[in-house]
C-alpha positions as CSV (number, residue, x, y, z in Angstrom):
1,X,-2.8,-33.4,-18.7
2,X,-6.2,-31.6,-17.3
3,X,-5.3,-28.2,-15.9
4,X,-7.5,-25.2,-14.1
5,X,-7.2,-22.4,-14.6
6,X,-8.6,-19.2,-12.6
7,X,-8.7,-15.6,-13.5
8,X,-10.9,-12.7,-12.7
9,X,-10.7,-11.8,-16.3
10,X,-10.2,-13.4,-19.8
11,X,-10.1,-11.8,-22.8
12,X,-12.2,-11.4,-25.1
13,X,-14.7,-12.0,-22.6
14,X,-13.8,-9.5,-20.1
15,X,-10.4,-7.5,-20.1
16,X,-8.9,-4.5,-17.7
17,X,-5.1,-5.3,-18.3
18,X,-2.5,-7.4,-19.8
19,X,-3.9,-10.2,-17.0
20,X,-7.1,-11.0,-19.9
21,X,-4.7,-11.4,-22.6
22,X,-2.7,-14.0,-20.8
23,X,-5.3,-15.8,-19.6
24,X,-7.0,-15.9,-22.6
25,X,-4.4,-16.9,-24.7
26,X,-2.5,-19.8,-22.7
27,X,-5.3,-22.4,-23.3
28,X,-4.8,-22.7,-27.2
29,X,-0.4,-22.2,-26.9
30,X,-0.7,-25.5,-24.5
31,X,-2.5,-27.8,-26.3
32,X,0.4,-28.6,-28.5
33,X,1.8,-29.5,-25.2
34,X,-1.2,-32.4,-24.1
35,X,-2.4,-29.8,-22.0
36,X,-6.1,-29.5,-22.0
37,X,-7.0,-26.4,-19.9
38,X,-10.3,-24.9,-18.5
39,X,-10.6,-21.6,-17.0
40,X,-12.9,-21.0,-14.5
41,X,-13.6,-16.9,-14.0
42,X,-16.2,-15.2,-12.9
43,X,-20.3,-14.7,-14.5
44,X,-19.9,-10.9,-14.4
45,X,-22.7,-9.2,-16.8
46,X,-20.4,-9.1,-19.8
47,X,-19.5,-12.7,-20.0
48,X,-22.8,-14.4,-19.4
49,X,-24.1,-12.1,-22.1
50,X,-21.8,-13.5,-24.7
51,X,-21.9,-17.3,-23.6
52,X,-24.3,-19.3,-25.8
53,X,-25.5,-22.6,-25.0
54,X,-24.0,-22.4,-21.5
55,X,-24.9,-25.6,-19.5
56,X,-25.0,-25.9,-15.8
57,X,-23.3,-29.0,-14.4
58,X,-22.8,-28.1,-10.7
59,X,-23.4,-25.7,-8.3
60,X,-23.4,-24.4,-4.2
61,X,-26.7,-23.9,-2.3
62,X,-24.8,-21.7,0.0
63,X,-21.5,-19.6,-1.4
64,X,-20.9,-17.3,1.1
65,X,-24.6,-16.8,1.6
66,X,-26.3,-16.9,-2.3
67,X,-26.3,-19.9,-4.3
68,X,-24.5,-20.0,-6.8
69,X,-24.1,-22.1,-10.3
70,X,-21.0,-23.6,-12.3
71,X,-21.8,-23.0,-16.2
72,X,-19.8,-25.0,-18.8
73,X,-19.6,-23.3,-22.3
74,X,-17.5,-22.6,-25.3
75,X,-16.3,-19.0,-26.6
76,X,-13.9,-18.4,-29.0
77,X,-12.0,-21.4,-28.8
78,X,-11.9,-21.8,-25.1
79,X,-13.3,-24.2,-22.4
80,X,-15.1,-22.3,-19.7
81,X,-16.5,-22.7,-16.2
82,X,-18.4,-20.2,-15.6
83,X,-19.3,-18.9,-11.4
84,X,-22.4,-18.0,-12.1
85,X,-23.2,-15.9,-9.2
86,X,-25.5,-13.1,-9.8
87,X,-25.4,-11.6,-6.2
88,X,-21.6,-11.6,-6.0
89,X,-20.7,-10.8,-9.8
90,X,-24.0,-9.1,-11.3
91,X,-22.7,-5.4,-10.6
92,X,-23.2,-2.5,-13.1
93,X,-19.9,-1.2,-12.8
94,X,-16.7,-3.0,-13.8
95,X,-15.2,-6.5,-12.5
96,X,-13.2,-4.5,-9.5
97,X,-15.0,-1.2,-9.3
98,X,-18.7,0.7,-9.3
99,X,-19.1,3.2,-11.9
100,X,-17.4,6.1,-9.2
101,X,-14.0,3.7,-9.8
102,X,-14.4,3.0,-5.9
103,X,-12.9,-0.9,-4.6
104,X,-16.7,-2.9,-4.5
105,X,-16.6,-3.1,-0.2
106,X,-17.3,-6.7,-0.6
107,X,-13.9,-7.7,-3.2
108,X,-13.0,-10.2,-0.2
109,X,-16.0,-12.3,-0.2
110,X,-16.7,-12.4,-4.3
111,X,-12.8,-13.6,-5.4
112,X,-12.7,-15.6,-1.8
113,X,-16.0,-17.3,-3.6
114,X,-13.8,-17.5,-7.0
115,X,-11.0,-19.1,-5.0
116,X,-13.2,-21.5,-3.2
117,X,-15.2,-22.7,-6.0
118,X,-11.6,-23.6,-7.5
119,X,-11.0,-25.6,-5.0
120,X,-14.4,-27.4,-4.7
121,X,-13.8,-28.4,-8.4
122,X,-9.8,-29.2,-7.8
123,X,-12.1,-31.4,-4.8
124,X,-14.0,-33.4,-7.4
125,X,-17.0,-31.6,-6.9
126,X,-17.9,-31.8,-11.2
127,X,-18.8,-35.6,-11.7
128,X,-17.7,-34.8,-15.6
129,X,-14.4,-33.6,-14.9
130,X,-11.3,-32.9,-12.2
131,X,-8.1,-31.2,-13.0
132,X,-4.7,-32.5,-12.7
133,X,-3.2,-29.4,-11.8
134,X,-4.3,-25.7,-11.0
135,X,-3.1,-22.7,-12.5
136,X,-4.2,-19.3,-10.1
137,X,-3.6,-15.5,-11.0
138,X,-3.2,-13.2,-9.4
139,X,-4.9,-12.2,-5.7
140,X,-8.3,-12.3,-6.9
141,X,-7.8,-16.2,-7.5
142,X,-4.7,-16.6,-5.0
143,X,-6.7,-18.1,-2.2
144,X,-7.5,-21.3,-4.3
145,X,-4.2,-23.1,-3.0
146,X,-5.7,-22.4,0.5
147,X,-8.6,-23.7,0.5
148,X,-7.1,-26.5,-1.4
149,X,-4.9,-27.5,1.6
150,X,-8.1,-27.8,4.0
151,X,-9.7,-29.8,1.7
152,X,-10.0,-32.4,-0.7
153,X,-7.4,-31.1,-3.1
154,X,-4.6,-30.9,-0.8
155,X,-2.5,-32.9,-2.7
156,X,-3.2,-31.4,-6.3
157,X,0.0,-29.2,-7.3
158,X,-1.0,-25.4,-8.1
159,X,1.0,-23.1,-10.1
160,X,0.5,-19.2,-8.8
161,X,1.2,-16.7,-11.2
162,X,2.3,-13.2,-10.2
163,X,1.4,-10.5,-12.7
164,X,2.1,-7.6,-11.0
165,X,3.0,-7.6,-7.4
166,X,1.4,-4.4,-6.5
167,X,-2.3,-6.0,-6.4
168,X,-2.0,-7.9,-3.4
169,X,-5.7,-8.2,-2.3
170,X,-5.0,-7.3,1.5
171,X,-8.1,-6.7,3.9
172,X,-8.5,-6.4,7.3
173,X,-9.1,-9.1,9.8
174,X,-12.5,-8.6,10.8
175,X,-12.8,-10.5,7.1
176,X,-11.2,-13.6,8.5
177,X,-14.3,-15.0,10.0
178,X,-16.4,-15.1,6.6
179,X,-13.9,-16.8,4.8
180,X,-14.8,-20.3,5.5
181,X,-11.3,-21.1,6.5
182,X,-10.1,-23.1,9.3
183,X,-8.4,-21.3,12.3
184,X,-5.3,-22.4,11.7
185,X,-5.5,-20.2,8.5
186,X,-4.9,-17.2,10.0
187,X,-1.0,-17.7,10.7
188,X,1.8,-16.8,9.3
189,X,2.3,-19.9,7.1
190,X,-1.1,-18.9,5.1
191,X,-3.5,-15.7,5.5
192,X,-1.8,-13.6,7.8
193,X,-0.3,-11.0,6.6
194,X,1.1,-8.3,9.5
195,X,-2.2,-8.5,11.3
196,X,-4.0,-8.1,7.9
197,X,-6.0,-11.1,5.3
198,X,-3.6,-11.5,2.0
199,X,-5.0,-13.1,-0.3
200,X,-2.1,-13.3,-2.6
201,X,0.2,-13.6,0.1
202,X,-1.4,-16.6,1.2
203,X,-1.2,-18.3,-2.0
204,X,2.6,-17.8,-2.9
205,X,2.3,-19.4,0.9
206,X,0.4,-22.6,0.0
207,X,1.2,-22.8,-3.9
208,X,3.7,-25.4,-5.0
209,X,5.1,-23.1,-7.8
210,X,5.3,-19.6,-8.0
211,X,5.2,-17.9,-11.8
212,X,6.2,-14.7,-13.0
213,X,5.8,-13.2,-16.3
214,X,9.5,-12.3,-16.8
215,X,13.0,-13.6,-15.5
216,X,13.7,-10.0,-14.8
217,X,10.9,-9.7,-12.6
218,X,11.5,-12.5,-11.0
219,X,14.8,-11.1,-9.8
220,X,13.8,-8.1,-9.0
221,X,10.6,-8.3,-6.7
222,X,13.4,-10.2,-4.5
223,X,14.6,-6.4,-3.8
224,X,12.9,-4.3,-1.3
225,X,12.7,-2.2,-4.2
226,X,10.3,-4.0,-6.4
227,X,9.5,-6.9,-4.0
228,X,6.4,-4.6,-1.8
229,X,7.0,-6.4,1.1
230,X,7.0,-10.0,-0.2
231,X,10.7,-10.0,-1.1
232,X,11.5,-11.8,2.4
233,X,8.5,-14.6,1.3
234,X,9.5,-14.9,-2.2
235,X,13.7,-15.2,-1.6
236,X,12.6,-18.0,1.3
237,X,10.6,-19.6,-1.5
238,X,13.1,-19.1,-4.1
239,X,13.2,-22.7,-5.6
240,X,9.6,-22.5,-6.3
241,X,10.2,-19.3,-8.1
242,X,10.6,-19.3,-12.2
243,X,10.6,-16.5,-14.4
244,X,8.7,-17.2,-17.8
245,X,8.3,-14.4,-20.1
246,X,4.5,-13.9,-21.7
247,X,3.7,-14.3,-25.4
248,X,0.8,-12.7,-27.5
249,X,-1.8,-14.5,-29.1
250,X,-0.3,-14.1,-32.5
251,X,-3.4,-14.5,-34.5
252,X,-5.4,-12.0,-32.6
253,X,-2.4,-9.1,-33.3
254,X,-1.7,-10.4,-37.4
255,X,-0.9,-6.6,-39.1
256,X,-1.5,-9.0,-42.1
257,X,-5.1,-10.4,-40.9
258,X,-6.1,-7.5,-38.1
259,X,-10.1,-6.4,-38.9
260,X,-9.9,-3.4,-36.3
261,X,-6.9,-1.3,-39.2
262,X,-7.4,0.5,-41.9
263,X,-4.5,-1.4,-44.1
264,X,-3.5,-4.7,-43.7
265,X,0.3,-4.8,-44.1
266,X,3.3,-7.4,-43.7
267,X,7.2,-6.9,-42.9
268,X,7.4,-7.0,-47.1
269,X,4.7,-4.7,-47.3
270,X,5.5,-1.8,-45.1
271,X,4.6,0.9,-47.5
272,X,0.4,-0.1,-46.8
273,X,1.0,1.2,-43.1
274,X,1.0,4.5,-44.6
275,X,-3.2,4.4,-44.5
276,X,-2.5,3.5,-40.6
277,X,-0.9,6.4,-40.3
278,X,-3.5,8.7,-42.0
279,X,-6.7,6.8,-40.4
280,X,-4.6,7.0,-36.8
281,X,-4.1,11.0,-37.3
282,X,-7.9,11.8,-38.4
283,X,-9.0,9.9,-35.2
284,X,-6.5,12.1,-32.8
285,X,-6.8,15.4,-34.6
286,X,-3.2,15.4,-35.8
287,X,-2.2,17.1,-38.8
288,X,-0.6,15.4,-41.7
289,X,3.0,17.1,-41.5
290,X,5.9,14.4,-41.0
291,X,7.4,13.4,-38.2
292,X,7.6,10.7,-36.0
293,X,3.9,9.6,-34.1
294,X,4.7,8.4,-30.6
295,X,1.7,6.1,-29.2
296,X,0.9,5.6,-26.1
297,X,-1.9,2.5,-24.6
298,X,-1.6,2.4,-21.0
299,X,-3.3,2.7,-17.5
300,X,-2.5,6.7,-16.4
301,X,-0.5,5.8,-13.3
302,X,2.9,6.5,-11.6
303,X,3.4,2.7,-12.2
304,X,3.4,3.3,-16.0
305,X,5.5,6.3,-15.9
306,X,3.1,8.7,-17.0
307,X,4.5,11.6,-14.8
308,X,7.5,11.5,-16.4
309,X,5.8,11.3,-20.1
310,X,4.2,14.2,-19.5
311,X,7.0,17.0,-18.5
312,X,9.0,16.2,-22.1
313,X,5.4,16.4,-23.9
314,X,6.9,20.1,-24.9
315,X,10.1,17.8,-25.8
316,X,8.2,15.6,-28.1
317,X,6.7,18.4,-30.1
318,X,9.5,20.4,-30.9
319,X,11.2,18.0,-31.8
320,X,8.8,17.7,-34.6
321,X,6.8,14.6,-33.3
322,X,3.5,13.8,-32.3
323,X,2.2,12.1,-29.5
324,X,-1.5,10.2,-29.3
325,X,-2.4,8.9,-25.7
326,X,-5.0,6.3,-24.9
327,X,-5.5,5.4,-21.1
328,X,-7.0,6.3,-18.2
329,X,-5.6,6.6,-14.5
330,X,-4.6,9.0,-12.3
331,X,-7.0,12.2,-12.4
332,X,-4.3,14.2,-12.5
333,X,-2.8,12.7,-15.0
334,X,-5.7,12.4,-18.0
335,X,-6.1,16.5,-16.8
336,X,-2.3,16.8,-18.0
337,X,-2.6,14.7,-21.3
338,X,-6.1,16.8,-22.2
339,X,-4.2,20.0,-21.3
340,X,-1.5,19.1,-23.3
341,X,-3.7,18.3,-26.3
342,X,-5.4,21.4,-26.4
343,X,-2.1,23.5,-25.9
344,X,-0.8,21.3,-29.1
345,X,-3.3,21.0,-31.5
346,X,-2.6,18.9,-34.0
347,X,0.1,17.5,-32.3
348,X,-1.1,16.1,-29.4
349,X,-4.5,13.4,-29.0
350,X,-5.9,11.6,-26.0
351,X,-9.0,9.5,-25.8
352,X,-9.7,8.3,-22.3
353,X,-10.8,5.2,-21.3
354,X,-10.3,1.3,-23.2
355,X,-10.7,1.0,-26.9
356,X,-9.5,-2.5,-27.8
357,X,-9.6,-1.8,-32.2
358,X,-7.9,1.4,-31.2
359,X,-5.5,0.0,-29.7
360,X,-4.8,-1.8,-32.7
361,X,-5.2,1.0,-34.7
362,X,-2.4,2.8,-33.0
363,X,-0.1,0.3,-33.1
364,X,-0.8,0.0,-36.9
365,X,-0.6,3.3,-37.5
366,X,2.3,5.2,-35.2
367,X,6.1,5.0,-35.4
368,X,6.7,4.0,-32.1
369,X,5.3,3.1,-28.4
370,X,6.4,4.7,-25.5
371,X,6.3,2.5,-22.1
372,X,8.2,4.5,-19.6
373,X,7.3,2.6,-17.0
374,X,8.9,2.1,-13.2
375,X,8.4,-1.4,-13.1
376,X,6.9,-3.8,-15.5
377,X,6.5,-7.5,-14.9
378,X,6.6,-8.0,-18.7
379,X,4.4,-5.7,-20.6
380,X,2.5,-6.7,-23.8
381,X,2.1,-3.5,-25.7
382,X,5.7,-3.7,-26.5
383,X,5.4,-6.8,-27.8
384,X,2.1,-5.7,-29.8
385,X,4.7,-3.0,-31.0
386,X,7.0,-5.7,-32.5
387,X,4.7,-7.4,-34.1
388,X,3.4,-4.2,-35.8
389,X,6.5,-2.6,-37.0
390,X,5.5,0.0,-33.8
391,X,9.0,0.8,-32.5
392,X,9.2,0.2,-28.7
393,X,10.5,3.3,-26.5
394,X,10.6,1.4,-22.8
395,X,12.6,1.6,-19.5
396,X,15.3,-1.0,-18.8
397,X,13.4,-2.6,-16.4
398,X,11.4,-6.4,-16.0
399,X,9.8,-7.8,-18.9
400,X,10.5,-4.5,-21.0
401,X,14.4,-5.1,-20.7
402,X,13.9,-8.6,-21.3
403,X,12.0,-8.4,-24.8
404,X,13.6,-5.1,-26.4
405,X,17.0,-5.1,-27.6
406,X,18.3,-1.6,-27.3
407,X,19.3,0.2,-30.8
408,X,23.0,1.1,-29.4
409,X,25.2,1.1,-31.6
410,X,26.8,-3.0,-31.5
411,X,23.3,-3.9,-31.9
412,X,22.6,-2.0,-34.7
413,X,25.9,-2.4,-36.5
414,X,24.9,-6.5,-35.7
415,X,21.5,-5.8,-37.2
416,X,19.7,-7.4,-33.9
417,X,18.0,-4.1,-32.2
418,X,14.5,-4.1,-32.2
419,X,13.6,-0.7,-30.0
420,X,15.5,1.5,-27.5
421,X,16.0,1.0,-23.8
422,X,16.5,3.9,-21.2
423,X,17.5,4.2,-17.6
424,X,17.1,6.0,-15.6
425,X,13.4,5.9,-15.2
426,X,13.2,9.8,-15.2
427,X,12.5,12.8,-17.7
428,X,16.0,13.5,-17.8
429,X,16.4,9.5,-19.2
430,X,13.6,10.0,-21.1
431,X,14.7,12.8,-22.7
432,X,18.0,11.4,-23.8
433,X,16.4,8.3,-25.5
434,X,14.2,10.3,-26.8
435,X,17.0,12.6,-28.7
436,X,17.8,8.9,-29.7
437,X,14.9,7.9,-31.1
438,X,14.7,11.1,-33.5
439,X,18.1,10.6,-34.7
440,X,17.7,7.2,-36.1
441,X,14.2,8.1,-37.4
442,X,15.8,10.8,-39.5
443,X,17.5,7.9,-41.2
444,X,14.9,6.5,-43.1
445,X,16.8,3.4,-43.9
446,X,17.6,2.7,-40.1
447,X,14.3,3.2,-38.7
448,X,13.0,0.5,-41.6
449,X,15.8,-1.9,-40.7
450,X,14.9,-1.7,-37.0
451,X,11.3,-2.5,-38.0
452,X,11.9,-5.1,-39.9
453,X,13.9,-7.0,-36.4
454,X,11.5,-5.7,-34.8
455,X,8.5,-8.1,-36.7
456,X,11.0,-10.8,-37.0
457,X,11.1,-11.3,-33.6
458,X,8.7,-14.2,-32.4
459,X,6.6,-13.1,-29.3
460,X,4.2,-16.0,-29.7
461,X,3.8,-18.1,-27.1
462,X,5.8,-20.9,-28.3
463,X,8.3,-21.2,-26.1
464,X,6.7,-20.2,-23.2
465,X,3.8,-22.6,-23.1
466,X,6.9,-24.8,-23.5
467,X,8.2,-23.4,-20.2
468,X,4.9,-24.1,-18.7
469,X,4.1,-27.5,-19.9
470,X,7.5,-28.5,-18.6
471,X,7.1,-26.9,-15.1
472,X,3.8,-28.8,-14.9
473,X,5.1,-31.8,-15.9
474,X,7.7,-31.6,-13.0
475,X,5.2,-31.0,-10.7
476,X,2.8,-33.7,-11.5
477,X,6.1,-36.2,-11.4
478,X,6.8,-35.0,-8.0
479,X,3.2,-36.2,-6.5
């Protein structure tokens, strides 16, 4: 089975979010499968900088007014197509955003050219090579089952995947005309979205499959609540709609094998985490008295919570813990984590911005993760969290409430809890779980026993590429 897939990032190539680490680690979990997937994703600086030997083996004259190559190369295992489009994608700032963190004004017509380009090679366009089946994420690729149906490709299946409902790529409609769409686009059945262009609203439209990354998500963005605006769409699409919980590239986050700690460790060898936990405090500042180290890796945003993190900061430390923060967001909120680190010094550390070893780092080296977030597809840093003996601390909602078994006291007695759920998603929640947390860390024997389930737990992607292959497989049988 030949599959495409399209993302606007792909790690380690190019990463903002948990988006990358999908899409770079479904290729290798399906070719156990007889799936044999390339991504196509954009040439932004960063990626055609690391691509060696990159070959090009198609190409437009005219994509959306600049030519335009496609590149085939190899990196770190996967098979890439490459849009080499320097006038669209050959931006000092990052893939979304200039270096003020300001929307580039011309997002439409660069992931419309992603989207398009899709299609072209779903079309046949590559003599070497035409896919099966297409596999789109997210807005910035979620026009490619519209162009599809003008075109060629009408009758190749395409599988949408929905990783956070929020990003809906929504422009206005003076865009329509430069989308090298057919009138008929801009209706109700495809583009048109309350006068507006959505992109991703278009494609759960024309898709033949609709994917998210969790069954509780799936549920839930049928709710006006979670649903921003698509829960009418979605629950009239609801036999297209599966829930499919992400994995983690397991060899990528190995505590045993990780070059980015200071100690590699296993579930038999938790005592090495201890020079994690020494390397993590020099980096943050934190003195060496005991105490629980809470962790935090996240975008700064209401989405993730990170209001409510930061009125029981004052909690956190007199409780006797510690708290290291790595993110950035919400001005406001990086001001309230750098205020709280230099009221708390020595209890308190923030670095702003992305740090992909220190990530690892922190998962090595605290005693849990908190992810207090207000709505989570799935989440992967509490999965990293698992995998690292890094306790999970998360709100009972979408992925989150689907991967963490709650330490109550059935599933502790059963020995099955891997981390601790709360609800609701407030301080005052937050603050109970937290009371919790130090409870059962004060119990030395407890907190190594829910570690241990914790690491047992198998977040590969093992049985969700299995979910996958078998939802493609349906899909081709239907054509």
């Amino acid at each position: 089975m030949e599959v495409l897939s399209v993302a606007s990032e792909v790690f380690p190539l190019v990463k903002t979010g948990g988006l990358a680490d999908v899409a770079g680690a479904l290729p290798a979990a399906m070719k156990p499968h007889g799936v044999r997937m390339r991504t196509l994703l954009p040439g932004y600086p960063e990626v055609t900088r690391k691509l060696k030997k990159a070959e090009r083996i198609g190409g437009f004259d005219n994509l959306f007014g600049h030519p335009a190559s496609i590149l085939a190369a190899s990196h770190d295992g996967l098979d890439l197509l490459v849009l080499d489009a320097p006038a669209l994608f050959d931006r000092d700032g990052g893939p979304y955003v200039d270096k003020a963190g300001l929307d580039y004004p011309d997002n439409f017509r660069r992931f419309a050219a992603l989207s398009l380009a899709a299609a072209e090679i779903a079309g046949g366009i590559l003599s070497e090579w035409t896919p099966d089946l297409v596999h789109v994420h997210d807005w910035q690729a979620a026009l490619t089952p519209v162009y599809m149906r003008f075109g060629p490709a009408r009758a190749t299946p395409v599988v949408i995947t929905i990783h956070n409902i929020a990003f809906q790529g929504r422009f206005g409609p003076q865009v329509f005309p430069e989308l090298a769409l057919p009138p008929e686009a801009f209706s109700v059945n495809y583009v048109e979205y309350f006068g507006d262009i959505g992109f991703l609203k278009g494609g759960l439209q024309a898709a033949d499959a609709i994917t998210t990354v969790s069954p509780s998500y799936a549920q839930e963005i049928l709710t006006p609540e979670f649903g921003m605006g698509f829960e009418g769409l979605l629950s009239s699409r609801l036999t297209r709609l599966t829930g499919i919980v992400n994995g983690i590239d397991t060899d990528v986050w190995n505590p045993q094998t990780d070059p980015h700690i200071a100690a590699n460790y296993g579930a038999s060898s938790m005592k090495k985490r201890a020079a994690n936990r020494k390397a993590l405090s020099a980096h943050f500042g934190l003195d060496d008295t005991p105490g629980p180290i809470f962790c935090v890796i996240s975008r700064l945003t209401w989405q993730k919570g990170m209001d409510i993190l930061a009125e029981v900061v004052g909690d956190i430390v007199g409780n006797g813990g510690k708290l290291v923060v790595l993110g950035s967001g919400d001005p406001a909120l990086e001001a309230a984590f750098q205020t709280a680190a230099a009221v708390h010094p020595g209890r308190v550390g923030m670095v702003t911005g992305y740090n992909e070893p220190l990530s690892h780092l922190m998962q090595a080296g605290a005693d849990a993760i908190l992810i207090p977030s207000r709505f989570e597809p799935c989440g992967l840093t509490q999965l990293y969290g698992l995998r690292y003996g890094c306790v999970p601390v998360v709100a009972r909602t979408g992925g989150l409430a689907d991967t963490i078994i709650d330490a109550n006291e059935a599933a502790l007695a059963a020995r099955v809890a891997t981390g601790f759920l709360f609800s609701p998603v407030s301080d005052g929640g937050l603050r109970q779980v937290l009371r919790r947390v130090f409870s059962i860390y004060r119990q030395p024997k407890l907190w190594a026993r829910l570690q241990a389930q914790g690491m047992k737990t198998d977040v590969s992607w093992n049985m969700s590429a299995r979910h996958y292959a078998d939802l493609y497989s349906s899909l081709l049988a239907k054509g």
